[in-house]
C-alpha positions as CSV (number, residue, x, y, z in Angstrom):
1,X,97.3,73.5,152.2
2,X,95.6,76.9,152.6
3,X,98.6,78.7,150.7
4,X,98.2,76.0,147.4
5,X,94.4,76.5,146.9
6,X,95.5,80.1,147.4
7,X,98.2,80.1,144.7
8,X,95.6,78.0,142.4
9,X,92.8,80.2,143.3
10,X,95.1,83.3,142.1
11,X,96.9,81.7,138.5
12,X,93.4,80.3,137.4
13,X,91.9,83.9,138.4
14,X,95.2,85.2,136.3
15,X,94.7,82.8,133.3
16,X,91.3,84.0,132.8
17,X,92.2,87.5,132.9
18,X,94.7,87.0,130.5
19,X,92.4,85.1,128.1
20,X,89.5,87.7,128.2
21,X,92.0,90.4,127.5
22,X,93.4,87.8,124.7
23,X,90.1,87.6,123.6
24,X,88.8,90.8,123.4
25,X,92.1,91.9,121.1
26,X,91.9,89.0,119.0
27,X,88.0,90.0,118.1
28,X,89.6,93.6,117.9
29,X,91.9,92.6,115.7
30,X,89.4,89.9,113.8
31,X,86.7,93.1,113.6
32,X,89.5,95.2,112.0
33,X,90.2,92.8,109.3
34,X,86.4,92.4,108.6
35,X,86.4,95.8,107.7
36,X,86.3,97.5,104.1
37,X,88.1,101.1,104.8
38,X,88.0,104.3,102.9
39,X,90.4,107.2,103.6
40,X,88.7,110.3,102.2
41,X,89.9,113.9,102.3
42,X,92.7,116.9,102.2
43,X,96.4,117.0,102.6
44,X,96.4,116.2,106.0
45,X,94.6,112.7,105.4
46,X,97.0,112.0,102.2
47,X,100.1,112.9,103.7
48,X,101.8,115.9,102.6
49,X,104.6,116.5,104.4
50,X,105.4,113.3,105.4
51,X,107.2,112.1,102.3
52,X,106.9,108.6,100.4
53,X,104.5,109.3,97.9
54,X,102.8,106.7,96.0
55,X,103.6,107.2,92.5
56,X,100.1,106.2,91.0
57,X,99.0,108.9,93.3
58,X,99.8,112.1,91.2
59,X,99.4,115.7,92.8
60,X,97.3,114.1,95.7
61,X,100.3,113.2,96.8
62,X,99.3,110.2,99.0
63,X,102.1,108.6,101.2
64,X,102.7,105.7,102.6
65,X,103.4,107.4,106.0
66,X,100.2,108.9,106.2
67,X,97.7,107.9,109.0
68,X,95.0,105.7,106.6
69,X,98.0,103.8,105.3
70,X,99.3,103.0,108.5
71,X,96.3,101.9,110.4
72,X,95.6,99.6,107.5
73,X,98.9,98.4,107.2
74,X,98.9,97.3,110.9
75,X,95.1,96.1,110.4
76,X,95.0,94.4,107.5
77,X,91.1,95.7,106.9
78,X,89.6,93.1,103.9
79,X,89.6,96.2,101.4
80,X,91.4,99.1,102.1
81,X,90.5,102.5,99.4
82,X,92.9,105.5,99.6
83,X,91.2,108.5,98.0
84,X,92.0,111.2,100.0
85,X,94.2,114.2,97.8
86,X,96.1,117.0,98.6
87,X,94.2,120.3,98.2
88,X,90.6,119.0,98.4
89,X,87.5,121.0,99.4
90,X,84.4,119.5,100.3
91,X,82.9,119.6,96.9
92,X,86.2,118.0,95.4
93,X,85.3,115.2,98.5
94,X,81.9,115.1,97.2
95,X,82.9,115.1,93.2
96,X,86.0,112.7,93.2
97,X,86.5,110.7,96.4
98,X,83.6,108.5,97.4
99,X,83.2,105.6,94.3
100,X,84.9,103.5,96.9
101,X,81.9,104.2,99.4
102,X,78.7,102.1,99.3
103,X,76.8,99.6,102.0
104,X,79.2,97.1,102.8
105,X,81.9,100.2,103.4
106,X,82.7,99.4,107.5
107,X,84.7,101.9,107.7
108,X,85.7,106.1,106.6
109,X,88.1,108.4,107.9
110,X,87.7,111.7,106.4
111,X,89.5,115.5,107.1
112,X,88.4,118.3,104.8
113,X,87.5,121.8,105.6
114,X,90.8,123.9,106.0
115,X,91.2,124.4,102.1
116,X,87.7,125.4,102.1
117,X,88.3,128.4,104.5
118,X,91.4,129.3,102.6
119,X,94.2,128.0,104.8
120,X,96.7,128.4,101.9
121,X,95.6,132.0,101.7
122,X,95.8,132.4,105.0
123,X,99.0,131.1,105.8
124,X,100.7,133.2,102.8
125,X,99.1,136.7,104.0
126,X,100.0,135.8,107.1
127,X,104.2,134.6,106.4
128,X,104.1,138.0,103.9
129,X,102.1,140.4,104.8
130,X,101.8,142.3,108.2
131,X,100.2,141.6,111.5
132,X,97.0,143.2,110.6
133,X,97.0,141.9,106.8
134,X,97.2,138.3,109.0
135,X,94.5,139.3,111.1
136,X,92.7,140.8,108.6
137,X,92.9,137.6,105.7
138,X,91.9,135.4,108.9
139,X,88.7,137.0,110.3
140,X,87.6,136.5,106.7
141,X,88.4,132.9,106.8
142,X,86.4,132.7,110.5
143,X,83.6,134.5,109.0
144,X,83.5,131.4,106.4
145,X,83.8,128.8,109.0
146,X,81.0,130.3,110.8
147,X,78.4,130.9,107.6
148,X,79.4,128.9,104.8
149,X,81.2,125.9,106.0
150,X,79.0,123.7,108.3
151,X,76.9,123.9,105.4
152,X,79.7,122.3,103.0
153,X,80.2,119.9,105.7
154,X,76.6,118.5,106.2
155,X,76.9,118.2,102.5
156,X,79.4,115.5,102.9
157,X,78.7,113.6,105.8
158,X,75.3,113.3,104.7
159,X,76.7,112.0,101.6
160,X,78.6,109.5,102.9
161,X,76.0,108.4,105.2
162,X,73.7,107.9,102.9
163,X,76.1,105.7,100.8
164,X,77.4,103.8,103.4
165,X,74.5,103.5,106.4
166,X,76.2,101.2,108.2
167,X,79.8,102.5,108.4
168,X,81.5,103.8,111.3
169,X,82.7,107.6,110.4
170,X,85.8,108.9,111.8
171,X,86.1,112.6,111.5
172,X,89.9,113.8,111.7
173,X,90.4,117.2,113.3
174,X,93.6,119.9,112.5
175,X,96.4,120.4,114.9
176,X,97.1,123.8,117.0
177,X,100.4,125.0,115.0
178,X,102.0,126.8,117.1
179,X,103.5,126.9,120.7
180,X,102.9,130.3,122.3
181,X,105.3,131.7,125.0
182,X,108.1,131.1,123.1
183,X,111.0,132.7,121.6
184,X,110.7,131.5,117.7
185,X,111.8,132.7,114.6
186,X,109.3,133.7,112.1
187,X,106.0,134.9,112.2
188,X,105.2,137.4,115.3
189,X,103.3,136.1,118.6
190,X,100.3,138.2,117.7
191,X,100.1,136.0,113.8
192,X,100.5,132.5,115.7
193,X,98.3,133.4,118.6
194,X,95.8,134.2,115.9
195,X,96.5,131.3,113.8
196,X,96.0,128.8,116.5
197,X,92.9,130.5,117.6
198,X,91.4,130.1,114.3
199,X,92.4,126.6,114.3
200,X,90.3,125.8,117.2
201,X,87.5,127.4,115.8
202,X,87.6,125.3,112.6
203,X,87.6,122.2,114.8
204,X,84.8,123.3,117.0
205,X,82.9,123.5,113.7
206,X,83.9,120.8,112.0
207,X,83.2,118.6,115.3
208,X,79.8,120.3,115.7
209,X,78.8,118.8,112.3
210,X,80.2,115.6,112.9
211,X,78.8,115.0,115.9
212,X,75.2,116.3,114.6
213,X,75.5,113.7,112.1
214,X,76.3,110.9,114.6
215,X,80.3,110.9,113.7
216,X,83.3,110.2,115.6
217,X,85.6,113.0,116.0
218,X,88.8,112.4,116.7
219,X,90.7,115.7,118.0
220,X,94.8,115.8,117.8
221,X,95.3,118.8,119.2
222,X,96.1,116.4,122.6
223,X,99.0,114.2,120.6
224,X,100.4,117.5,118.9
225,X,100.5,119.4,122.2
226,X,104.4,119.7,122.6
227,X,105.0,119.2,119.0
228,X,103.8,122.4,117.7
229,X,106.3,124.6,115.5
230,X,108.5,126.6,117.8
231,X,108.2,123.7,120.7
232,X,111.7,122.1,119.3
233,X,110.2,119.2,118.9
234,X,108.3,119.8,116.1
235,X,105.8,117.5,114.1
236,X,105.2,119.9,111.6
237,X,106.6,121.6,109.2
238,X,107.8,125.3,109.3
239,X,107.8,127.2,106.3
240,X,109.9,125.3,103.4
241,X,111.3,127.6,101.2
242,X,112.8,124.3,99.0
243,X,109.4,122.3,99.2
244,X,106.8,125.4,99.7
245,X,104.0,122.4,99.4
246,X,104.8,120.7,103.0
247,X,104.9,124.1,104.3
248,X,102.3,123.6,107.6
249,X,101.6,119.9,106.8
250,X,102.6,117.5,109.5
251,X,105.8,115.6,109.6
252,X,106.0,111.7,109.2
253,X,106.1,112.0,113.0
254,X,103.2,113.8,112.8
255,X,101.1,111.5,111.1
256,X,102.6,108.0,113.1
257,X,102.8,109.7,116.7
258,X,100.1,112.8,116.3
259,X,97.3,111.3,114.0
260,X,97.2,107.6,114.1
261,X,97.1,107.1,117.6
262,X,94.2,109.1,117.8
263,X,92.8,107.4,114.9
264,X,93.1,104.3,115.6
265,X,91.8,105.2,119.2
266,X,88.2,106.3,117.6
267,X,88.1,104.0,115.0
């Protein structure tokens, strides 16, 4: 008699489990769909790199593997606006990307600031040029991150607060590209070592801001770690000598396994 109130005791406690975790991911779910997305920023938010390009998209280049279109496609938000393009600064953010934005926006994902510190540039010295022309092209661009861009960024953010007050803002970091340690074709140790570094700082900066302006960042350097270039499992591209423009732009890998997860974590 004691064992059957026992096994009762336990299935109704393991029912009700089941429907409070039912619950809470059907109002996940329910909260999701409520929600009016925009996708704002650079290459890395339209998907360069990662192939399947939506043809009404142009030279911004924005794919149907990238990170926005996936989470709305599995979240079926009740508006979804994918603005983001290939090769965007912060003023092109500012100048061409936010119609979609206004006060019954719920939600905005946004990456912008490498173009703005020359990452292009950078990347070109550096897979050209010598070990001190690399060095020398990306103290310039830390010199940028640390004077010029937090200001570009405040820009922004404020911007988009302002026109959506209510929205929740997801601010998408860059990836580390490189694994050091290893033997890898290419650019030297002493170029990716420096590389990487200077991606960190660009994050630290561009999470500063965000988090001054009461943002979410999300950070991928965690879902990218072991998929850097020269890791063998890599979830970006190398240089492309064929398709220079996905040259250091993640893979489609890269955007379903080292952005949206992370993504759709913060959002």
């Amino acid at each position: 008699m004691r064992r059957s109130r026992l096994v009762v005791l336990l299935g109704s406690l393991l029912l009700a489990v089941t429907a409070a975790f039912t619950g809470a991911a059907t109002a996940q779910a329910s909260e999701a769909a409520a929600t009016s997305y925009v996708a704002l920023g650079d290459s890395y938010s339209s998907g360069v790199g990662a192939g399947s390009y939506i043809s009404s998209s142009g030279d911004c280049k924005r794919s149907t593997r990238a990170y926005p279109y996936l989470w709305a496609a599995a979240n079926s938000p009740s508006t979804f606006h994918f603005t983001a393009c290939s090769g965007a600064r912060t003023d092109e953010v500012l100048a061409g990307q936010l119609a979609p934005v206004n006060a019954t926006t719920g939600l905005v994902s946004i990456t912008v600031g490498g173009n703005d510190a020359g990452f292009a540039d950078v990347m070109t010295t550096c897979v050209l040029q010598s070990d001190s022309a690399c060095i020398s092209r990306i103290n310039t661009a830390r010199a940028y991150v640390d004077t010029t861009l937090p200001g570009k960024l405040d820009n922004v953010y404020a911007t988009i607060r302002s026109r959506a007050p209510s929205a929740h803002v997801v601010v998408v970091g860059y990836p580390r590209f490189y694994k050091l340690g290893q033997a890898c074709l290419g650019l030297s140790e002493t170029k990716r070592r420096a590389i990487n570094d200077a991606s960190d700082l660009l994050n630290t900066a561009i999470e500063k801001r965000a988090l001054n302006h009461g943002f979410t960042f999300a950070d991928v350097r965690t879902t990218f770690t072991g998929h850097e270039i020269c890791s063998g499992s890599s979830w970006l591209h190398s240089v492309n000598w064929l398709n220079i423009g996905d040259s250091y732009h993640p893979t489609a890998n890269g955007q379903s396994g080292g952005y949206l997860p992370v993504f759709d974590n913060a959002a």
